[in-house]
The first five atom37 places (N, CA, C, CB, O) and aatype in JSON, in Angstrom:
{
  "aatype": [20, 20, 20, 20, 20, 20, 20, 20, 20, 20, 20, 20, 20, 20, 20, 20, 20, 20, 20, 20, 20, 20, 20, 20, 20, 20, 20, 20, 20, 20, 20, 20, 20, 20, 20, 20, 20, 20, 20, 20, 20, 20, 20, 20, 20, 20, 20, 20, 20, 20, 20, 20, 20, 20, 20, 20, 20, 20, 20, 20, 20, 20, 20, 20, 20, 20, 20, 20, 20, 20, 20, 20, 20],
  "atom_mask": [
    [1, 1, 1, 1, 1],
    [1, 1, 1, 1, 1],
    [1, 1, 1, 1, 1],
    [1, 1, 1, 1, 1],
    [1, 1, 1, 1, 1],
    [1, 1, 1, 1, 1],
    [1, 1, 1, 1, 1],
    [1, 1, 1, 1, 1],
    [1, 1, 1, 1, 1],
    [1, 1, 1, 1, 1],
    [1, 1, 1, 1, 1],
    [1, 1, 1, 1, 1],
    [1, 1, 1, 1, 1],
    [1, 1, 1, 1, 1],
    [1, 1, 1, 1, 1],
    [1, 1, 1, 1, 1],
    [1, 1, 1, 1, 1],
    [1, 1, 1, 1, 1],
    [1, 1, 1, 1, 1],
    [1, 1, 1, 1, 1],
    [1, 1, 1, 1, 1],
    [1, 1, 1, 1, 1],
    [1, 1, 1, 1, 1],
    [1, 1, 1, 1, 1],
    [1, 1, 1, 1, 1],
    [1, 1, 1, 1, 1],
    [1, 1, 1, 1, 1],
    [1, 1, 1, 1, 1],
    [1, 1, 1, 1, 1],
    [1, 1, 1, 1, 1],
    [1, 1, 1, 1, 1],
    [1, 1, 1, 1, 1],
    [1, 1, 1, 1, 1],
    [1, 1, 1, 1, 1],
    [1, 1, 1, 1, 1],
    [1, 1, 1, 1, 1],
    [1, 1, 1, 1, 1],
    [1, 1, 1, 1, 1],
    [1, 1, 1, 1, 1],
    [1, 1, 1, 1, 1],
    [1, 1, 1, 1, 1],
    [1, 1, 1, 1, 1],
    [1, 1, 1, 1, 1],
    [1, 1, 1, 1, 1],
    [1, 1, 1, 1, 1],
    [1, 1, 1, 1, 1],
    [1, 1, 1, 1, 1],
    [1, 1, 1, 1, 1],
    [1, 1, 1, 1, 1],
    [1, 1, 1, 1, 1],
    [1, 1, 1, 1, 1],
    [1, 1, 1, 1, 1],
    [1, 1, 1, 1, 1],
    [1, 1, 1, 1, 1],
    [1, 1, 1, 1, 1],
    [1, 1, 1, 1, 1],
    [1, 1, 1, 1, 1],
    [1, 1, 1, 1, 1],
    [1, 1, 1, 1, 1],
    [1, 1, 1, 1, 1],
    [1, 1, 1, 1, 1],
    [1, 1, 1, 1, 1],
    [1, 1, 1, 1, 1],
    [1, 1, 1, 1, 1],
    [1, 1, 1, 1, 1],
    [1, 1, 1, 1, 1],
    [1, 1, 1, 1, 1],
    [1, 1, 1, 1, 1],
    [1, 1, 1, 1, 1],
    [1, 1, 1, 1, 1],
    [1, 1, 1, 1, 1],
    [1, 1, 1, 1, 1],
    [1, 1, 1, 1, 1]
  ],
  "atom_positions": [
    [[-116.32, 41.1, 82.7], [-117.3, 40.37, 83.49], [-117.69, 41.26, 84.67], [-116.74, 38.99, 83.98], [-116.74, 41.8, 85.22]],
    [[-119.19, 41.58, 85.27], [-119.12, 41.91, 86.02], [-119.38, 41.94, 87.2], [-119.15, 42.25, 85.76], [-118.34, 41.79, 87.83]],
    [[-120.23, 42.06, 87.83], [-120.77, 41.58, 89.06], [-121.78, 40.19, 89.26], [-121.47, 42.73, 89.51], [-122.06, 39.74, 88.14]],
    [[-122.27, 39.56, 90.13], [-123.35, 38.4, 89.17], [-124.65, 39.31, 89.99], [-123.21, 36.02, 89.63], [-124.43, 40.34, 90.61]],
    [[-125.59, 38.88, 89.89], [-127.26, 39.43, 89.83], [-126.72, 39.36, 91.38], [-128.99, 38.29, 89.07], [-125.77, 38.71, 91.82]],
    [[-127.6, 40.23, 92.05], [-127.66, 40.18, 93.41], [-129.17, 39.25, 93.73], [-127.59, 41.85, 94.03], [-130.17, 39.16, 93.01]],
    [[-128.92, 38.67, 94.99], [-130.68, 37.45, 94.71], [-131.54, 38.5, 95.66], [-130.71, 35.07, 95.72], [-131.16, 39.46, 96.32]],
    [[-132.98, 37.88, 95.44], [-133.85, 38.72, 96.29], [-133.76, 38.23, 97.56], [-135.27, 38.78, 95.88], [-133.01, 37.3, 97.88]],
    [[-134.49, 38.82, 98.3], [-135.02, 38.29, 100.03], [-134.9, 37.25, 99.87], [-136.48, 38.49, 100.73], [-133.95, 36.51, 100.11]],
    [[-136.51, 36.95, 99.13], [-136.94, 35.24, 98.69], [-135.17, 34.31, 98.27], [-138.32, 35.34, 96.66], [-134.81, 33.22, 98.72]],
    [[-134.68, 34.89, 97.68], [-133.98, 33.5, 97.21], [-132.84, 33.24, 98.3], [-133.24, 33.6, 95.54], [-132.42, 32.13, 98.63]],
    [[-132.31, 34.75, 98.91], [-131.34, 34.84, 99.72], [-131.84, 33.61, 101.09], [-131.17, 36.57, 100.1], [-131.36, 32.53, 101.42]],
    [[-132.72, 34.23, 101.47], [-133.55, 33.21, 103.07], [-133.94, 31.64, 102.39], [-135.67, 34.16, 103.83], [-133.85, 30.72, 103.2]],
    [[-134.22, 31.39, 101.45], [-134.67, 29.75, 101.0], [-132.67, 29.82, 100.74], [-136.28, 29.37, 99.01], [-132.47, 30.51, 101.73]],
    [[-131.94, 29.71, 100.44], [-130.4, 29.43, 100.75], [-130.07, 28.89, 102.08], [-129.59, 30.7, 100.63], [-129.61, 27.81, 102.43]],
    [[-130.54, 30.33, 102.96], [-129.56, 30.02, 104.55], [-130.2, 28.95, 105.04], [-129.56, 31.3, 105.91], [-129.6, 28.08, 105.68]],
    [[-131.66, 28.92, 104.76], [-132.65, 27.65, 105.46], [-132.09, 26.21, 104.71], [-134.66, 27.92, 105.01], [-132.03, 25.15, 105.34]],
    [[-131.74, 26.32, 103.45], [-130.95, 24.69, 103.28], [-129.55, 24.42, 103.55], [-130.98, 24.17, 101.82], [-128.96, 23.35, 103.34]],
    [[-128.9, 25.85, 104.21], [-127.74, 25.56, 105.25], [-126.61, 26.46, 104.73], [-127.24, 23.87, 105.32], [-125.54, 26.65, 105.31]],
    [[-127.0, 26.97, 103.61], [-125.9, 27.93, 102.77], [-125.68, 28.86, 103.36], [-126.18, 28.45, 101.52], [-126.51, 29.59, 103.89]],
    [[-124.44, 29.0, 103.36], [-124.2, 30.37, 103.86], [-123.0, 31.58, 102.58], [-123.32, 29.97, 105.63], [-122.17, 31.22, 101.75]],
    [[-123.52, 33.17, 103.01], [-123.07, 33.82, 101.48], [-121.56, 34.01, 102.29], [-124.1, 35.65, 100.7], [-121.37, 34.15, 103.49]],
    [[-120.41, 33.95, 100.99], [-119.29, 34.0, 100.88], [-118.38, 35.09, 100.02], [-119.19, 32.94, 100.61], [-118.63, 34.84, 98.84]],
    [[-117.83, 35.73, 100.06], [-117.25, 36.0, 98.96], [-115.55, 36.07, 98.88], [-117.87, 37.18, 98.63], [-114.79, 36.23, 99.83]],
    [[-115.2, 35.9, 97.46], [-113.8, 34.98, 97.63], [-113.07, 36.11, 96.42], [-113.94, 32.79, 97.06], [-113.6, 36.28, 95.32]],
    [[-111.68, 36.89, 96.89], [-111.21, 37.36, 96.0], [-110.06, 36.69, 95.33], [-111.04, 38.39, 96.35], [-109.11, 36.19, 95.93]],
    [[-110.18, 36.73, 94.28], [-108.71, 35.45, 93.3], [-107.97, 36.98, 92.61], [-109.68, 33.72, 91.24], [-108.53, 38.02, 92.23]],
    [[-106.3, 36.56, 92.64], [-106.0, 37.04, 91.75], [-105.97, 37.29, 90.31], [-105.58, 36.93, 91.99], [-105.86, 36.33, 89.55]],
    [[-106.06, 38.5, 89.85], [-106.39, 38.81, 88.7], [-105.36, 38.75, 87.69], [-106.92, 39.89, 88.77], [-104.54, 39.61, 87.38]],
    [[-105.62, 37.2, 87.06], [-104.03, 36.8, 86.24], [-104.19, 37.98, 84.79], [-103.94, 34.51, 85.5], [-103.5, 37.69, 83.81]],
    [[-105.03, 39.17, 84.71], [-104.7, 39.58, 83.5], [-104.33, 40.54, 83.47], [-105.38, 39.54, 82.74], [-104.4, 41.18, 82.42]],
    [[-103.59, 41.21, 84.97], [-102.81, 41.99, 85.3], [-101.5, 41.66, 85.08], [-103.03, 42.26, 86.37], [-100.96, 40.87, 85.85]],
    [[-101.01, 42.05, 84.31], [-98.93, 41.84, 83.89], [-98.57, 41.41, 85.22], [-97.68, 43.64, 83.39], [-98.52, 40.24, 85.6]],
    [[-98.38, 42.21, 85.74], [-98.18, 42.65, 86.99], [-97.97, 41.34, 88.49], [-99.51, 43.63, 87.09], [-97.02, 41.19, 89.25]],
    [[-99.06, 40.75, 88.43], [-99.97, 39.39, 88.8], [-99.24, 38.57, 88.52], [-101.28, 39.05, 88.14], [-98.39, 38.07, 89.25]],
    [[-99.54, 38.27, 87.13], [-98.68, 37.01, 86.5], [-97.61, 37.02, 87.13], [-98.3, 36.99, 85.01], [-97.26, 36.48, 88.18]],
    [[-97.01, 37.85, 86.23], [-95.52, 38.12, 86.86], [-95.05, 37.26, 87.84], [-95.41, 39.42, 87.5], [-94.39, 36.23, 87.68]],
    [[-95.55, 37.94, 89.19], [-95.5, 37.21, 90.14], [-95.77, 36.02, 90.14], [-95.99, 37.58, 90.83], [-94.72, 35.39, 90.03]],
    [[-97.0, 35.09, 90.22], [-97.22, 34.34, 89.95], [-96.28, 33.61, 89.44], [-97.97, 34.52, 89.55], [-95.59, 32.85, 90.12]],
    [[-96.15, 33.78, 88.1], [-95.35, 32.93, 87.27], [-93.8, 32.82, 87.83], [-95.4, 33.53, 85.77], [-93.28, 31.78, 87.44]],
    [[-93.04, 33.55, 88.56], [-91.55, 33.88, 89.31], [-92.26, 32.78, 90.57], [-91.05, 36.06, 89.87], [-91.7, 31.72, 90.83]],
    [[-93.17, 33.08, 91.07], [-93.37, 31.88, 92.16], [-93.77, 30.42, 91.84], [-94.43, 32.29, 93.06], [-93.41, 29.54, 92.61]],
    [[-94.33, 30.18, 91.0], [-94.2, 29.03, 90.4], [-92.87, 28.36, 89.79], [-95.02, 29.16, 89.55], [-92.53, 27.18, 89.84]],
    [[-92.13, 29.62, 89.11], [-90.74, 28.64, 88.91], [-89.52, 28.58, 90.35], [-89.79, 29.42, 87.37], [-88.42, 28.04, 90.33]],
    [[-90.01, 29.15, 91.24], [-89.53, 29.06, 92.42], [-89.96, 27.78, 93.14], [-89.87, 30.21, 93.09], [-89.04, 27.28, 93.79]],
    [[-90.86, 27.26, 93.17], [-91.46, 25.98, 93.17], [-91.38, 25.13, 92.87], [-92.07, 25.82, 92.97], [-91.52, 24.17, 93.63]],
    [[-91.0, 24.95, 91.06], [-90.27, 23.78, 90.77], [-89.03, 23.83, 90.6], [-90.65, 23.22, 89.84], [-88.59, 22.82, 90.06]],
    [[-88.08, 24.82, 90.9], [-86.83, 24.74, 91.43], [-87.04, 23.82, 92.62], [-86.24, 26.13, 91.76], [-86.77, 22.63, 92.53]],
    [[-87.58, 24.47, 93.93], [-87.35, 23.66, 94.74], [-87.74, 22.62, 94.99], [-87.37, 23.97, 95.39], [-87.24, 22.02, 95.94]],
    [[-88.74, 22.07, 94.27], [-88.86, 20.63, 94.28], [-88.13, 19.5, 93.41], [-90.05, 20.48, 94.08], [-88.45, 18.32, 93.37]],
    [[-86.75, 20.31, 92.51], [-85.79, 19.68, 92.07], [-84.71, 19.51, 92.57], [-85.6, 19.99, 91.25], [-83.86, 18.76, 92.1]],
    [[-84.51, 20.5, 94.09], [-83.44, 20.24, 95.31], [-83.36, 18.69, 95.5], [-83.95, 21.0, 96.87], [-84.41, 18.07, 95.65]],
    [[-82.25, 18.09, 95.5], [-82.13, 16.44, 96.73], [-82.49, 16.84, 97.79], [-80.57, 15.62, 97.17], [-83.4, 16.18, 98.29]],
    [[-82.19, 17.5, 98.24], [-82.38, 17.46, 99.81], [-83.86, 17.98, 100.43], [-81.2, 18.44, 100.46], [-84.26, 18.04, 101.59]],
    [[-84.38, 18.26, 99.36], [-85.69, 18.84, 99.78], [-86.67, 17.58, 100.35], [-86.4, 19.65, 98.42], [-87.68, 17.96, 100.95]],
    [[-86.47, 16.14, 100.21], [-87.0, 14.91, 100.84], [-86.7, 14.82, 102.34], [-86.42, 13.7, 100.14], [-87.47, 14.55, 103.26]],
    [[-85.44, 15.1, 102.35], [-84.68, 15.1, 103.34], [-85.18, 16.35, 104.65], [-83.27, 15.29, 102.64], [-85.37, 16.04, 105.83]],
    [[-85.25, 17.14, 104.35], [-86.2, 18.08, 104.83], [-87.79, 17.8, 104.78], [-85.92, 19.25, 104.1], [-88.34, 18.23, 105.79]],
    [[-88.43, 17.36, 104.13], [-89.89, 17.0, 103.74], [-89.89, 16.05, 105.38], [-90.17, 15.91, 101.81], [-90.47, 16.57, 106.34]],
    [[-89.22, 14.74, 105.54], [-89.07, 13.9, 106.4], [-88.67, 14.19, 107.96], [-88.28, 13.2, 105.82], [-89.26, 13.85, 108.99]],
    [[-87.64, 14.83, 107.82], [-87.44, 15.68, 109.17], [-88.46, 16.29, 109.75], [-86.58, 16.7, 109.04], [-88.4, 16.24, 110.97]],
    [[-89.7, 17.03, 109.16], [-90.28, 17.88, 109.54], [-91.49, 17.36, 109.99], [-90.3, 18.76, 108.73], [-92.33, 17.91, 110.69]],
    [[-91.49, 15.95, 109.4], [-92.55, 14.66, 109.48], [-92.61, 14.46, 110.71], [-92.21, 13.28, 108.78], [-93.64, 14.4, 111.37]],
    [[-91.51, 14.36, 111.08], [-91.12, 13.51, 111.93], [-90.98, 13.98, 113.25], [-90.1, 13.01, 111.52], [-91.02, 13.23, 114.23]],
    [[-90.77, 15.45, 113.32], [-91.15, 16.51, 114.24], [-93.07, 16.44, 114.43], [-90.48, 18.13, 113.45], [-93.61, 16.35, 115.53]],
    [[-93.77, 16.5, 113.2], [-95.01, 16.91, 113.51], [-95.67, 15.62, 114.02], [-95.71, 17.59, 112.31], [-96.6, 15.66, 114.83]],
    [[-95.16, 14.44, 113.5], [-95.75, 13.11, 113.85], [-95.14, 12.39, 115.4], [-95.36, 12.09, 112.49], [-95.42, 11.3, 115.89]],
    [[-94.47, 13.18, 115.77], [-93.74, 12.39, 117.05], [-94.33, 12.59, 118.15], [-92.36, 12.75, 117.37], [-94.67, 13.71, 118.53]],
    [[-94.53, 11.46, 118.84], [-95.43, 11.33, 120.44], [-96.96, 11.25, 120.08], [-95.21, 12.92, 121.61], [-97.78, 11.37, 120.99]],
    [[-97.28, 11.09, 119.01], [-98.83, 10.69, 118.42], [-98.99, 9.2, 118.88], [-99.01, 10.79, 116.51], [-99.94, 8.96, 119.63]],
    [[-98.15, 8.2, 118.52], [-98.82, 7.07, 119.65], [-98.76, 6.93, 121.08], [-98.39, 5.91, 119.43], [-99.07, 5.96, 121.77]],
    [[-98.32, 8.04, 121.41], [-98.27, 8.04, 123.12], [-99.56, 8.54, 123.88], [-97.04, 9.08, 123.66], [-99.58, 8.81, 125.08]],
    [[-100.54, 8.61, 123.08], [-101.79, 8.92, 123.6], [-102.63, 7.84, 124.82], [-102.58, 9.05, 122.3], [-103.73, 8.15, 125.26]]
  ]
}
């Protein structure tokens, strides 16, 4: 796959005028071994730890730190 069309003037300026603005976004490239790999070792790192008990227990604590003194406004 390779690049997509680049737009002209015309299409680029009728974009920004309906509020768009240009972006560009790099994703990893899962068809690198390499990538996956990773990927895939961090994903089962992930649902390891969301098969911890205590990982609620921690989830809540941390709640409870970020949510505290919010009705004291």
């Amino acid at each position: 796959m390779g690049r997509p069309r680049e737009l002209s003037k015309e299409e680029r300026e009728e974009l920004l005028a309906k509020g768009y603005k240009p972006v560009e976004v790099w994703v990893p490239d899962m068809s690198d071994p390499e990538v996956l790999a990773r990927a895939v070792a961090e994903a089962n790192r992930i649902a390891q730890a969301d098969q911890e008990e205590d990982i609620l227990d921690w989830i809540e604590a941390v709640q409870k730190d970020m949510w505290e003194g919010e009705d004291q406004a």
